[in-house]
N, C-alpha and C positions, 0 to 999 in steps of 0.2 A: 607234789608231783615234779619230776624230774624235766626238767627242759632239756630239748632236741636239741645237737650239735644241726646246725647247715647242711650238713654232709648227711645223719640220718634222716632229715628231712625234706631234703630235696631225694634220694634213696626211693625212701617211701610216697612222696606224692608220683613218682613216676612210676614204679608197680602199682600203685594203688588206682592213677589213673588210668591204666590197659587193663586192670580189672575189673573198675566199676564201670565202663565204657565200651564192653567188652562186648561185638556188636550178636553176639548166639548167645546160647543158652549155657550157665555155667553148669556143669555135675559136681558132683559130691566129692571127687578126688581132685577139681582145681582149686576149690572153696580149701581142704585141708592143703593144697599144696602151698598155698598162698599165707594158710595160717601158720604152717611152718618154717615160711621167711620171717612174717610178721604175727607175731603173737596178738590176739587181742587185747590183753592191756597195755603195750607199747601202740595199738592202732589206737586205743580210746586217750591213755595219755597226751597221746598227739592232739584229739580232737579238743584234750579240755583246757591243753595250755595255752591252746591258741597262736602257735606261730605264726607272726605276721609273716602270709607268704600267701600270695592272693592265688585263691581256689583252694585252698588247702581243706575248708572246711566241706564246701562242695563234695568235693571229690571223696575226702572220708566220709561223708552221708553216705554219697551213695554205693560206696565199699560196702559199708556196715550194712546197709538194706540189703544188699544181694548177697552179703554173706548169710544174713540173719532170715532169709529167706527160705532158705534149703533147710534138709532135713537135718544134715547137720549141724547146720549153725542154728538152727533153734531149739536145740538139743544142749547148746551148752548156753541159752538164756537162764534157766535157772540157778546160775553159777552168777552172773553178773545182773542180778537184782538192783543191789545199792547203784550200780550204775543208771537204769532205769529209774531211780528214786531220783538222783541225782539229771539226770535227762531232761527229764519232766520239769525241772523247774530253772532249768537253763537260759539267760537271756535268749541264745539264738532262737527263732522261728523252726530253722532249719533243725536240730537238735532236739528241737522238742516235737518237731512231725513223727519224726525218725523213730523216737522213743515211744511215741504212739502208735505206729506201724508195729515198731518191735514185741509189745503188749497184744497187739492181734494175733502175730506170728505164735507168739507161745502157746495160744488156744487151737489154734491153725493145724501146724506139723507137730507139735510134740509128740513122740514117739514111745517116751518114755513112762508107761503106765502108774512110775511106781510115782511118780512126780505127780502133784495137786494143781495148778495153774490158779486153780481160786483160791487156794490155801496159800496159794503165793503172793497172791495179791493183800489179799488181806494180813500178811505179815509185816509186808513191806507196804504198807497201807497207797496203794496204788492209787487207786477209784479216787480218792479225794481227789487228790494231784492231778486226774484224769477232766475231772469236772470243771475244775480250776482251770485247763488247757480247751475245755470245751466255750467257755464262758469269757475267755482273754486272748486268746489264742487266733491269730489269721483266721482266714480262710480256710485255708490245709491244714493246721494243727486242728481245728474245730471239726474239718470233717477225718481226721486220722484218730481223733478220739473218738468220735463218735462211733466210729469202725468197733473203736478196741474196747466200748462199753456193750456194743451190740453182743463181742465177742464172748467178753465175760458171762453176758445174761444167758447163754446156750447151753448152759448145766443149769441142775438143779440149787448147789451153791452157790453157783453166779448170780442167782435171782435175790439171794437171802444176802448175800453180798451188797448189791445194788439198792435191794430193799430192807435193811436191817431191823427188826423188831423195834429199835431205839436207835433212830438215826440222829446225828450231830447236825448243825447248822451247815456244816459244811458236806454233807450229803444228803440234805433233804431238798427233793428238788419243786418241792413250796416256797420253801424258804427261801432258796437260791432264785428261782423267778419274781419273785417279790422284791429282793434290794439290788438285784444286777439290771444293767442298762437295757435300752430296747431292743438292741443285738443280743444280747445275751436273754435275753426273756426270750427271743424269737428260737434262738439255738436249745434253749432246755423244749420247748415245747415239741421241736424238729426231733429232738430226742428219744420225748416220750413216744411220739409217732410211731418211729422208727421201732423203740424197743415191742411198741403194741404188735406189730407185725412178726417177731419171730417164734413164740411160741402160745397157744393158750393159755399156759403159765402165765406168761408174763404179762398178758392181756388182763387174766384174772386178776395180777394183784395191781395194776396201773386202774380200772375201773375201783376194785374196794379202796382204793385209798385215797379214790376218789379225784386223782390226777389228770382224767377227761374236764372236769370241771375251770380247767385253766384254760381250755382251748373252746369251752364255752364263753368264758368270762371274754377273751379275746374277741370271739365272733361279734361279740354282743355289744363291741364297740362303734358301732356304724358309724357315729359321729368321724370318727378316721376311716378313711375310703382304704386308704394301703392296710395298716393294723388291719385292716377287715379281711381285706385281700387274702394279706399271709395270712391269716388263719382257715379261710377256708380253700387254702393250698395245701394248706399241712390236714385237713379235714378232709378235704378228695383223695390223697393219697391212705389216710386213713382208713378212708371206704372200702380201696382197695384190698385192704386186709381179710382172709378169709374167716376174722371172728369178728369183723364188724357187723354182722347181720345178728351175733347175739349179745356183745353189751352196748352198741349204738343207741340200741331203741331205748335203752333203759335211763338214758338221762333227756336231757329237753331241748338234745338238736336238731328233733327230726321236726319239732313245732318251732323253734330258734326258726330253722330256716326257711319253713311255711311262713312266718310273720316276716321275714326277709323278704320274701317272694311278692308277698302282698303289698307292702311297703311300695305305693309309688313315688314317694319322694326321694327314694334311694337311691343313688347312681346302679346305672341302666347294669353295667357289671358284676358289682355282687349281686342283683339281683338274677343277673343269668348262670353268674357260676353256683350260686343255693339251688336253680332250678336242678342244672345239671348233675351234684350231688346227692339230691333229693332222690331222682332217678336212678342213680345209680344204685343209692343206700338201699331202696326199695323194690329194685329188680330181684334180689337175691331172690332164690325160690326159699330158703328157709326160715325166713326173715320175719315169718309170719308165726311160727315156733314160740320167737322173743319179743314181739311187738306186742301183740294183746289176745289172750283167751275169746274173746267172740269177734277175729279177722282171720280169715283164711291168710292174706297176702298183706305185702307192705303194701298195692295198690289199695288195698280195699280200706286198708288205715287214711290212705291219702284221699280220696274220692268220699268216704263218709265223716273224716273228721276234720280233713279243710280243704273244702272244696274252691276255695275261692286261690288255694296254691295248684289244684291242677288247672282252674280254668286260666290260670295266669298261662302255666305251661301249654295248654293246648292253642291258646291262643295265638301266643310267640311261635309255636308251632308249622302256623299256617299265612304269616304275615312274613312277606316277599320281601316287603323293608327292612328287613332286620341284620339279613346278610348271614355273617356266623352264625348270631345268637339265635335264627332261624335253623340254623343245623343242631347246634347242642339240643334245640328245646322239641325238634325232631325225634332227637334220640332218644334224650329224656322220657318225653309222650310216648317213644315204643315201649320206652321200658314198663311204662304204665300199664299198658295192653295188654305185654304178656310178650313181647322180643326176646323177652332176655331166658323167658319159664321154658320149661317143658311142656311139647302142647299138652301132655292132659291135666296142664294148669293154667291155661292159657285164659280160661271163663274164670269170668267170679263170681259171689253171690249173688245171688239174683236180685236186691236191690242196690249194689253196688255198680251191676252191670245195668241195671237201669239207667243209674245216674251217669254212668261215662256213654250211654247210648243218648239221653235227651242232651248233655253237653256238647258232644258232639254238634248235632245238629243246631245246638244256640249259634255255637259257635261258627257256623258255617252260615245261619241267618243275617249277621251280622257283617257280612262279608258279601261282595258283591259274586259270588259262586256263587251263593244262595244253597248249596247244598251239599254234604258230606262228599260226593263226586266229583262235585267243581274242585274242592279243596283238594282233594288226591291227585286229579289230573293237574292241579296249578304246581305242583310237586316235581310230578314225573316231567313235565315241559322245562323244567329247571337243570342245572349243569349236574354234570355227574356225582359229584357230592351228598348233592339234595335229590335226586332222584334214589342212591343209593339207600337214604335213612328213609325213602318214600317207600322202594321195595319192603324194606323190613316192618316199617308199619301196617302197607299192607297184609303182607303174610300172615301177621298176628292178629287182624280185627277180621276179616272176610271169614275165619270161623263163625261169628257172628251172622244170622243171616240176614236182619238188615243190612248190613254194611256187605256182606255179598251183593243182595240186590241195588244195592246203590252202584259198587264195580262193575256189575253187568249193563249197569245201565247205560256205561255211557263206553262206545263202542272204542274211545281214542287212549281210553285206558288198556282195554281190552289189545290194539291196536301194538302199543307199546310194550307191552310184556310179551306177546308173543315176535316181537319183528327180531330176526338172526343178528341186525345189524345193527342195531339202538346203541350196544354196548362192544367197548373195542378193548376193555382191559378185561384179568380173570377176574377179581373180586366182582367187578361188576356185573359180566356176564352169570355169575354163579347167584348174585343175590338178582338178580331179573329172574331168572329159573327158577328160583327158588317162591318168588311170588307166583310167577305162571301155575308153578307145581300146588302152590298153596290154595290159588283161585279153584286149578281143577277138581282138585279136590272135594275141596268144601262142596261145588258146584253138583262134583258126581252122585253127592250125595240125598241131594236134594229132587233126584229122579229130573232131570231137565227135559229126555227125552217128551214130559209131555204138553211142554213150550218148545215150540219151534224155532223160535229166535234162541231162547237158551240153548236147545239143540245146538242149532248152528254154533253159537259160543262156545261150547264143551265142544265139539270138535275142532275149532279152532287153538283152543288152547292143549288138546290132547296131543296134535299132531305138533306143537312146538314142543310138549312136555316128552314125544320120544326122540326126538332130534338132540334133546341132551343141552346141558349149559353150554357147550364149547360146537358141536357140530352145527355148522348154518346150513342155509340149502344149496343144494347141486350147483359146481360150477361158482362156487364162491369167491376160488382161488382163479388170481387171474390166468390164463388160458395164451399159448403160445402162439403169435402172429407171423412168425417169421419160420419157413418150412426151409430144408436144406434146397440145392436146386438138385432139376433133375437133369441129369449127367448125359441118359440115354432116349 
């Protein structure tokens, strides 16, 4: 490589820095106008010889990222491959971010049909070098691969790529979490996550090969509080995924983290974040599909096959000492209900729905409420937060008509959902309505007119249910005290 004279190098750090610093947006005719001062292998020469000239490296970064960003400049990445090869294993951090950015880009804008990006990869054997920068790499180079691994797996070749028939040591990533450090075990795991979320592809061949099983192994380490942590951080985001409701069920997390749950000697944390996953994993409405042939729901898997994880959860539910972990286990428990279903899934089977009716009420025995009512109302008297995961509880169980007659029963509930003023944000006001709407309902259904007291209730709640989430009553808005004078 030819070393810069002074003169072309101070030249180009000075166009180079009004272009990478350039404070709009570049178009496609500055990007080539710029390439026409400076050619790209005089800009990368510059980057690899390293002239000591402080910022220099800087400043070509971030050249080359906003050149290589546009359509054009990612149009001529496949021209300078060997450089990317070359990139990738760069001492600089900077360098090698850059060269992982550049590797997204070519999946990103390529325009050029006739061009393979996976075929490219795999010539100029990329992936490895990729994983290698995932596993040693900063911060930023671990999360600018992780981009450009994401990016490869978005074709069908990408997958076959990532996941070879006959992978090497050096891209099997068993193998790679097995002899890399705790950071780099944390990062291949973050990985698999990530790739489980972008297609059912890719979910499909990360379950057959059995790659969920490391972030079991992970869970499974309670003896370490943190190791636990992270994994079911990378597990909640997992949940998130819309194929986690059909290969989830099919390994031994959903009981992993029922015996979590149960576990009193486990710090109070992971036991509240397995709750709140649990919930989550088991709200899905489909999730019942791939859980088990005789369960309607994931609830009814959670309530018949470890019930001592939902009475964990209903309990934390209703216990005012808890603080947060009383909000997640809130939500969690709606999700149980039926929050999260479409109401004509909102019921389950009928011994199912037994046992979350007599738990209920254990759990309210237990308690100085003494009854499924007290527990709701001790809810609703709570800060906006806790009153908000209270509305959506209720909404979802007053189908139920015990648990209607319990809400009727006690007038300060009844009192609260319909008052204009209870609630001064919109989500709040919408999820108060939305319970009011819920009570009416169920209520009107049950012919009230020939209870009088219910009477009265069903009109109370009919006349907030037409006033609307947002409209209070007459004369809400405050009213002007100061009249002009009178003149005459």
């Amino acid at each position: 490589m030819k070393e810069l004279s002074a003169a072309e190098t101070n030249q180009l750090l000075e166009a180079a820095t009004d272009f990478a610093f350039y404070p709009g947006i570049l178009n496609e005719a500055s990007v080539k106008e710029f390439l026409d001062r400076f050619s790209l292998p005089f800009i990368i020469n510059a980057l690899q010889t390293k002239a000591e000239v402080p910022g220099l490296e800087n400043v070509l970064v971030n050249c080359l990222e906003r050149i290589f960003r546009t359509k054009y400049g990612s149009s001529l990445i496949p021209q300078y491959m060997s450089f990317l090869q070359v990139g990738l294993q760069a001492d600089s951090e900077a360098v090698r971010c850059l060269t992982c950015k550049i590797v997204s880009f070519l999946f990103e804008d390529l325009s050029d049909k006739s061009v393979h990006p996976s075929q490219l990869i795999i010539t100029y054997n990329i992936y490895p070098l990729l994983l290698h920068c995932l596993v040693n790499g900063d911060e930023r180079v671990a999360a600018a691969s992780m981009d450009a691994i994401k990016s490869i797996a978005s074709s069908s070749e990408g997958i076959a790529t990532i996941f070879p028939a006959e992978s090497s040591e050096a891209t099997d990533l068993k193998h790679l979490a097995a002899k890399c450090s705790s950071l780099g075990r944390v990062r291949i795991l973050s990985l698999i996550v990530k790739l489980f979320s972008v297609s059912r592809a890719v979910a499909e061949v990360i379950a057959s090969l059995n790659l969920l099983g490391l972030i079991e192994a992970e869970v499974r380490k309670t003896e370490d509080t943190l190791a636990t942590l992270n994994a079911l951080e990378l597990l909640f985001e997992m949940a998130e995924s819309e194929h986690a409701s059909e290969f989830l069920p099919k390994t031994s997390l959903l009981q992993l983290l029922g015996s979590i749950i149960r576990n009193a000697s486990l710090e109070s944390m992971l036991r509240s974040r397995a709750m709140v996953i649990s919930g989550r994993m088991l709200s899905r409405e489909n999730i019942f599909t791939f859980i088990d042939e005789t369960t309607k729901s994931g609830a009814e898997f959670l309530l018949l096959r470890s019930l001592e994880a939902a009475r964990f959860l209903g309990e934390a539910a209703f216990d005012r000492h808890k603080g947060g972990k009383q909000l997640a286990a809130l939500h969690a428990f709606g999700d149980i209900v039926g929050a999260s279903r479409s109401e004509n899934r909102i019921l389950l089977k009928g011994e199912a729905e037994e046992i979350l009716r007599r738990l209920i009420y254990e759990i309210a025995s237990k308690t100085s409420k003494l009854t499924p009512s007290g527990l709701f109302l001790s809810v609703l008297q709570q800060d906006s937060e806790m009153r908000l995961a209270g509305y959506r509880l209720i909404s979802s169980l007053v189908g139920r008509q015990w648990c209607l007659m319990e809400v009727c029963s006690r007038q300060e509930i009844i009192s609260i959902v319909t008052d204009a003023y209870m609630e001064t944000t919109k989500i709040g006001m919408e999820a108060k309505y939305n319970c009011c709407f819920a009570i009416q309902k169920a209520l009107a259904n049950t012919n009230p007119k020939s209870d009088s007291a219910l009477a009265a209730i069903s009109g109370k709640l009919q006349e907030a249910v037409k006033r609307g989430p947002f409209l209070a009553e007459k004369n809400r808005y405050a009213q002007p005290t100061v009249t002009t004078d009178q003149r005459f």
